[in-house]
ROVO-129843 format. One line per 2 residues: number of its first residue (from 1); their letters; for each residue x, y, z of C-alpha. Coordinates in nm, 3 decimals, decimal comma. Example, Ala and Ser with C-alpha at 12.3 -4.5 7.8 and 13.67 -1.06 7.14 Angstrom:
2
1	as	1,230 -0,450 0,780 | 1,367 -0,106 0,714
END
This chain:
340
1	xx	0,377 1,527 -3,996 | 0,421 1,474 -3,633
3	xx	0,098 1,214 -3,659 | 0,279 1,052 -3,924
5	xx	0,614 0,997 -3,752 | 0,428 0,887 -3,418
7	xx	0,261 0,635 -3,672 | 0,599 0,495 -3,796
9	xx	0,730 0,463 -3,428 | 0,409 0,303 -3,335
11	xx	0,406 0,022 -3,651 | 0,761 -0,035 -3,628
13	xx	0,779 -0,101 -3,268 | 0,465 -0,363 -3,320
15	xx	0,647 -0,538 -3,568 | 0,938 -0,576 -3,373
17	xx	0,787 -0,686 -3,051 | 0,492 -0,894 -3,146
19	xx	0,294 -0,914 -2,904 | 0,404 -0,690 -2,662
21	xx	0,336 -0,386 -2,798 | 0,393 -0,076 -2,644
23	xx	0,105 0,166 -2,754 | 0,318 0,520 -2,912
25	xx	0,083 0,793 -2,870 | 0,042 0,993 -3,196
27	xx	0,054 1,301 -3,092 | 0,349 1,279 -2,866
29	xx	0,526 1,586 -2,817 | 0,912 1,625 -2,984
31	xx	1,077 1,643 -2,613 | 0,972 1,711 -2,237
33	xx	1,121 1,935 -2,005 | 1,078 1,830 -1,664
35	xx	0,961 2,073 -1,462 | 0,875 2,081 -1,068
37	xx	0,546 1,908 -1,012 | 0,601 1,697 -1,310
39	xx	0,485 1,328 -1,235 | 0,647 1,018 -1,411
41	xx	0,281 0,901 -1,472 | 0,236 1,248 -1,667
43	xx	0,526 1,240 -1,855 | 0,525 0,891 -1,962
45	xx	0,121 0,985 -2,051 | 0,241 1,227 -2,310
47	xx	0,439 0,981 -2,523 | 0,239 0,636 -2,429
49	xx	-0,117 0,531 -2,465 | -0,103 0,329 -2,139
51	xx	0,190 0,566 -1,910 | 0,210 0,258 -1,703
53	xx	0,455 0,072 -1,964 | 0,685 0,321 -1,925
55	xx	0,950 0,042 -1,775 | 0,991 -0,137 -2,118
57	xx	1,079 0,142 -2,307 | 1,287 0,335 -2,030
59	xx	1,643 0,423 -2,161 | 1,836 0,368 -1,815
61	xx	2,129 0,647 -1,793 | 2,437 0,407 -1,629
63	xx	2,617 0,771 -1,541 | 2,353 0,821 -1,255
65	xx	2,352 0,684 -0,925 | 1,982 0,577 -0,953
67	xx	1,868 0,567 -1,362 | 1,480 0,526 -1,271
69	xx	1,500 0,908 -1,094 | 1,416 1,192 -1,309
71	xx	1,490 1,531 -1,208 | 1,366 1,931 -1,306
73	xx	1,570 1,999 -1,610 | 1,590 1,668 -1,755
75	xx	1,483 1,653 -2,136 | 1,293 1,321 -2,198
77	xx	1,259 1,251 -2,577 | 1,120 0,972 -2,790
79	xx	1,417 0,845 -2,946 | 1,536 0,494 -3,132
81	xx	1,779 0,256 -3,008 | 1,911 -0,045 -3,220
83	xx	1,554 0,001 -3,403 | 1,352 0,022 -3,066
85	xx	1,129 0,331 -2,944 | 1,315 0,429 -2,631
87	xx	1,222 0,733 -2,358 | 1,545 0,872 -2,343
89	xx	1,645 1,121 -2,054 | 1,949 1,441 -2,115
91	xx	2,012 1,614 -1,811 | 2,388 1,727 -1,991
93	xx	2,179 2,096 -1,985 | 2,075 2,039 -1,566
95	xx	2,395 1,943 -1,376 | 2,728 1,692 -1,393
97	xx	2,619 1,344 -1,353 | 2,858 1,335 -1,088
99	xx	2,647 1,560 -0,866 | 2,389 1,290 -0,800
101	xx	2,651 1,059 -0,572 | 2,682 1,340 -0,359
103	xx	2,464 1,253 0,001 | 2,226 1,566 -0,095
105	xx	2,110 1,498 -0,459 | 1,830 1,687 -0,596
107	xx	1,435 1,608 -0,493 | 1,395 1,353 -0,803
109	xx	1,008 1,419 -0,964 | 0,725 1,171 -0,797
111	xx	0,578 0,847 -1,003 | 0,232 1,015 -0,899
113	xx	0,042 1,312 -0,743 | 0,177 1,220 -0,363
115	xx	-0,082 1,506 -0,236 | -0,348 1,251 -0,348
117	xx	-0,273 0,991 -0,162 | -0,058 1,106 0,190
119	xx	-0,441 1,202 0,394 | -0,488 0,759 0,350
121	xx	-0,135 0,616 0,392 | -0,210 0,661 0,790
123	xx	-0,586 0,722 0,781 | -0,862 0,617 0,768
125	xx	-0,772 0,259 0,780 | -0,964 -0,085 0,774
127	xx	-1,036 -0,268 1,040 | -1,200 -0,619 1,077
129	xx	-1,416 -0,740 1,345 | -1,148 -0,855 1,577
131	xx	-0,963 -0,527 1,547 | -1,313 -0,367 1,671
133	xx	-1,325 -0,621 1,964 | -1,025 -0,575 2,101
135	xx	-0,942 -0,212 2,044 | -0,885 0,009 2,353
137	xx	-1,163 0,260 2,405 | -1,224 0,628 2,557
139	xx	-1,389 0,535 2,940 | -1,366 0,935 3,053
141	xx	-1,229 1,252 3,006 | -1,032 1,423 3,283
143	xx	-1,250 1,719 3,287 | -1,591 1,513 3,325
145	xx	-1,694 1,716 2,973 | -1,886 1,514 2,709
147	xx	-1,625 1,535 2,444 | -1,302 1,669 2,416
149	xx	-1,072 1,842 2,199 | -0,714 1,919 2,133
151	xx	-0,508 1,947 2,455 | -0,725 1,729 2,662
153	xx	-0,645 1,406 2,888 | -0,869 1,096 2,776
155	xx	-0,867 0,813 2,992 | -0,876 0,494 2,766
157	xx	-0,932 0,071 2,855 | -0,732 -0,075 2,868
159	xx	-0,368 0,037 2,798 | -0,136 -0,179 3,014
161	xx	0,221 -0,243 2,768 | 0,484 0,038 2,629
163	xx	0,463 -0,124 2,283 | 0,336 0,233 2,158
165	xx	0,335 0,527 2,282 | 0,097 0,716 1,988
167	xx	-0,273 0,649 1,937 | -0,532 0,726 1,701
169	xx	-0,875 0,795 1,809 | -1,104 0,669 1,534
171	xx	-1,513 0,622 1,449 | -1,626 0,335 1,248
173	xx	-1,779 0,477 0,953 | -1,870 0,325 0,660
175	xx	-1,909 -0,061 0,629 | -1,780 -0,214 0,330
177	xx	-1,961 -0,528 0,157 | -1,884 -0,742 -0,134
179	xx	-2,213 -0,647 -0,372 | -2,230 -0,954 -0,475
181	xx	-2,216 -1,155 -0,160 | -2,316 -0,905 0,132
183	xx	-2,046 -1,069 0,323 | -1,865 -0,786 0,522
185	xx	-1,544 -0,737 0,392 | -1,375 -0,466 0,666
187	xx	-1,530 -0,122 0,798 | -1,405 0,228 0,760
189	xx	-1,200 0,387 1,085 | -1,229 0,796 1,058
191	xx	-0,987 0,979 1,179 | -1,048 1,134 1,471
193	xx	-0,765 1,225 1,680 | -0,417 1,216 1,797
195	xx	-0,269 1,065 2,097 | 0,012 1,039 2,366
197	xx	0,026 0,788 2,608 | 0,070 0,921 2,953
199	xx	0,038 0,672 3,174 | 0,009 0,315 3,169
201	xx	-0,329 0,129 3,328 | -0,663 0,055 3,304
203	xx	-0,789 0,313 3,256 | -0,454 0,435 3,090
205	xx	-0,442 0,810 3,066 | -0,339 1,048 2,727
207	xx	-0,347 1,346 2,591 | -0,518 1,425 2,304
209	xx	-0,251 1,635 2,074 | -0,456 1,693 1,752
211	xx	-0,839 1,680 1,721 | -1,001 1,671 1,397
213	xx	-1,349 1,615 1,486 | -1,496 1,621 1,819
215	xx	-1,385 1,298 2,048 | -1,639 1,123 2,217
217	xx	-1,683 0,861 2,458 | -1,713 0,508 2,336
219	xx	-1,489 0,651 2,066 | -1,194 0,347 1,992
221	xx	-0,805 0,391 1,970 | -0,596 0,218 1,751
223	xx	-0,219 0,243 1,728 | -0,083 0,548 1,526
225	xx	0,145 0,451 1,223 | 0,233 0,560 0,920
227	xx	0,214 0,320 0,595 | 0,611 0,261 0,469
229	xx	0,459 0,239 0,123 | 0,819 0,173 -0,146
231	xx	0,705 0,402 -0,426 | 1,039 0,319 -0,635
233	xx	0,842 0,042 -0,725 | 0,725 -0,026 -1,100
235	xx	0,309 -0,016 -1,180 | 0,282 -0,331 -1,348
237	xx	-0,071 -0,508 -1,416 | -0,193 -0,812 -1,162
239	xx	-0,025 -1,115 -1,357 | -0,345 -1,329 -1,271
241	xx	-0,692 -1,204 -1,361 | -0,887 -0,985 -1,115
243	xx	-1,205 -0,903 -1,103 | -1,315 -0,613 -0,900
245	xx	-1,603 -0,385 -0,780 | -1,557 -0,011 -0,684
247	xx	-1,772 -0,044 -0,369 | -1,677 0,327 -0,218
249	xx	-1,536 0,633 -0,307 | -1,403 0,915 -0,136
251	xx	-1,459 1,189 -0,352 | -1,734 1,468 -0,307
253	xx	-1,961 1,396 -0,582 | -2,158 1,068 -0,751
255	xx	-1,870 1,119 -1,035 | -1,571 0,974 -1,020
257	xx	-1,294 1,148 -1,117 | -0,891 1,145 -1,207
259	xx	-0,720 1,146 -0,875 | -1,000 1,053 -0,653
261	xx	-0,986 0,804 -0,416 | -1,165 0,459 -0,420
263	xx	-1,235 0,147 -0,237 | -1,219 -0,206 -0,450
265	xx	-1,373 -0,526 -0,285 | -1,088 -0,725 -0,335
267	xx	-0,743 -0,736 -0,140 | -0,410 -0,889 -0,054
269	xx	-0,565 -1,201 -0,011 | -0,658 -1,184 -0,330
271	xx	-0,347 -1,126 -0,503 | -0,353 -0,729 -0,506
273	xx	-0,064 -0,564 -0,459 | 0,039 -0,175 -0,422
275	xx	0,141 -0,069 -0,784 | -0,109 -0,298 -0,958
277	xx	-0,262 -0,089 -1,259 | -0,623 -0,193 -1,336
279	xx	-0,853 -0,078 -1,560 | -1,173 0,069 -1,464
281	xx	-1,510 -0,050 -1,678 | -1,832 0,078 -1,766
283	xx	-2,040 -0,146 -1,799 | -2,277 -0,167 -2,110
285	xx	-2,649 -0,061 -2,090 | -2,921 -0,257 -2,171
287	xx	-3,192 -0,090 -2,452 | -3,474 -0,212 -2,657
289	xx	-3,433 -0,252 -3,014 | -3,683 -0,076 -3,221
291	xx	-3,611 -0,235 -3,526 | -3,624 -0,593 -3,425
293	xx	-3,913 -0,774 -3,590 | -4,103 -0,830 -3,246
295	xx	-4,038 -0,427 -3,126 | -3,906 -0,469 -2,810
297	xx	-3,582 -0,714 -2,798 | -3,327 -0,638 -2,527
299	xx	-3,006 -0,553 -2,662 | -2,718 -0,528 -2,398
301	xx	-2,420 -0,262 -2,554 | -2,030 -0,418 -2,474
303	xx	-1,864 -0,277 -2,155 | -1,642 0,013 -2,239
305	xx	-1,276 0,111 -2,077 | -1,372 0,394 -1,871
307	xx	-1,013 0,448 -1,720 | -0,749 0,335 -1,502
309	xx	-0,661 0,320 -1,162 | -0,331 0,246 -0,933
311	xx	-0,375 0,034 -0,606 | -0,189 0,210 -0,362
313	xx	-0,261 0,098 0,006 | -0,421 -0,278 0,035
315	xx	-0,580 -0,448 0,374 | -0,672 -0,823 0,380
317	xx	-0,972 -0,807 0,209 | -1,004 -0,440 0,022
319	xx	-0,796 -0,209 -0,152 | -0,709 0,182 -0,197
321	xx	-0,699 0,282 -0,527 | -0,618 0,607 -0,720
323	xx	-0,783 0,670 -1,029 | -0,481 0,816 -1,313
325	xx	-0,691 0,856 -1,599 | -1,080 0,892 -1,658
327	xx	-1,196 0,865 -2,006 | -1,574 0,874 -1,963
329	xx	-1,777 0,868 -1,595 | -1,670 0,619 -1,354
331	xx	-1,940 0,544 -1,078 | -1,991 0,355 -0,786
333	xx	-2,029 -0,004 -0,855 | -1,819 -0,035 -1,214
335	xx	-1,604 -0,312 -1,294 | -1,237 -0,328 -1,268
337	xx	-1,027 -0,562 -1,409 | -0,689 -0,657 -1,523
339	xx	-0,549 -0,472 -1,823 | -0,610 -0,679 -2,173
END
């Protein structure tokens, strides 16, 4: 019956919109109860085919100080409103909606996993090949050792202006290419330390506060900030076409999972943005068929959907991205495009 219903919503919402057509899932469940570590994504995946969308179906509550928070408590529902599916939101069992104007409100639920993402909003970052020219460098360490580790004083060239006063010690690791091209597109920086300035000069002298590797001479310093990424923002798919290559990946394995990390080839100068949704594609393989009259005719099989991914942190030239949803294996090297 359920099946059935989620049919109805799904048919008469596609006649009513034409051609933009929010996807009902099926299955969907009766009602939600939000619940701590709840996501928006997750919620919105229970009741839509593509949780992105959630935005043109989202029943805003006036009552509330901000109607695109959700909070532990709330009941979300699949209701209708003047003949549209809505996701409807009753917190009448939670609290007053008077509370929320207070200056403490309640921790409202996250659009994603925040975990995920936090370790590369500061670092590793991507630098080009001026940032690796005229980055400031690790000449000596005050104890004459070969490396250093937490607690130590570094003396770095050349440090001579009070426009920060944190560093980050990083290694270039990986260097990321465009497959197609070879052209290098930016290369890794790995986090290697933390860092407060001292005193000014060249060499300039700091102290070395947190060490997560071992830091080395010739090792480079960058300044230390922290990406003030808006995540009230609404995914929303690129509104001109993009075609993209995962080109690295940050997870453990060859398999590319929900949640992992990747690297796409293309960047702000390319028209991504953070909160771009793209879908991830695999692409089709190419086998003989047996049945052809000559034996052996190449037959390439379509490119499949293999999931989707939001772009989270972008640099001139490549992009962060976090995969949401993995319907089959995702590998280095697959497509990514624009949502159809």
């Amino acid at each position: 019956m359920r099946s059935i219903i989620g049919l109805i919503f799904f048919l008469a919402f596609s006649f009513n919109c034409g051609a933009d057509v929010v996807k009902i899932n099926s299955d969907h469940p009766t009602k939600h109860v939000v619940v701590k570590g709840d996501t928006l994504w997750d919620i919105s995946a229970k009741f839509l085919e593509n949780p992105w969308e959630w935005p043109k179906i989202w029943r805003h509550n006036t009552q509330i100080k901000n109607p695109h928070l959700i909070y532990p408590g709330d009941i979300i529902t699949l209701c209708f409103i003047n003949n549209q599916p809505m996701l409807c939101v009753n917190s009448s069992g939670r609290i007053q909606p008077s509370i929320r104007y207070q200056d403490h409100e309640p921790e409202a639920i996250a659009m994603i996993p925040m975990g995920a993402i936090r370790p590369f909003l500061s670092s590793p970052k991507v630098l080009n090949e001026d940032d690796l020219n005229n980055a400031p460098y690790i000449v000596a360490f005050a104890d004459e050792h070969l490396i250093a580790a937490t607690n130590a004083d570094i003396y770095v060239r050349s440090i001579l202006k009070r426009d920060f006063m944190h560093y980050t010690t990083y290694r270039v690791g990986e260097t990321y290419k465009d497959p197609d091209t070879d052209e290098v597109l930016g290369y890794e920086a790995i986090h290697i330390a933390d860092n407060t300035v001292i005193a000014l000069g060249d060499p300039a002298t700091l102290s070395t506060t947190r060490a997560l590797r071992e830091v080395r001479l010739g090792d480079h310093l960058i300044p230390a900030e922290e990406a003030e990424l808006d995540f009230n923002f609404y995914p929303i798919a690129p509104k001109d076409k993009i075609d993209a290559t995962i080109i690295a990946s940050m997870a453990d394995s060859q398999e590319i999972g929900q949640f992992d990390i990747i690297v796409l080839n293309k960047g702000s100068k390319d028209g991504l943005k953070s909160g771009h949704i793209l879908d991830t594609v695999q692409k089709g393989k190419l086998i003989k068929d047996p049945y052809h009259q000559t034996g052996h005719e190449l037959v390439k099989l379509p490119n499949r959907k293999s999931g989707s991914l939001l772009v989270f942190r972008t640099f001139d030239r490549v992009s962060y991205g976090l995969i949401m949803h993995a319907l089959r294996n995702i590998r280095l090297l697959d497509k990514v495009r624009t949502p159809e």
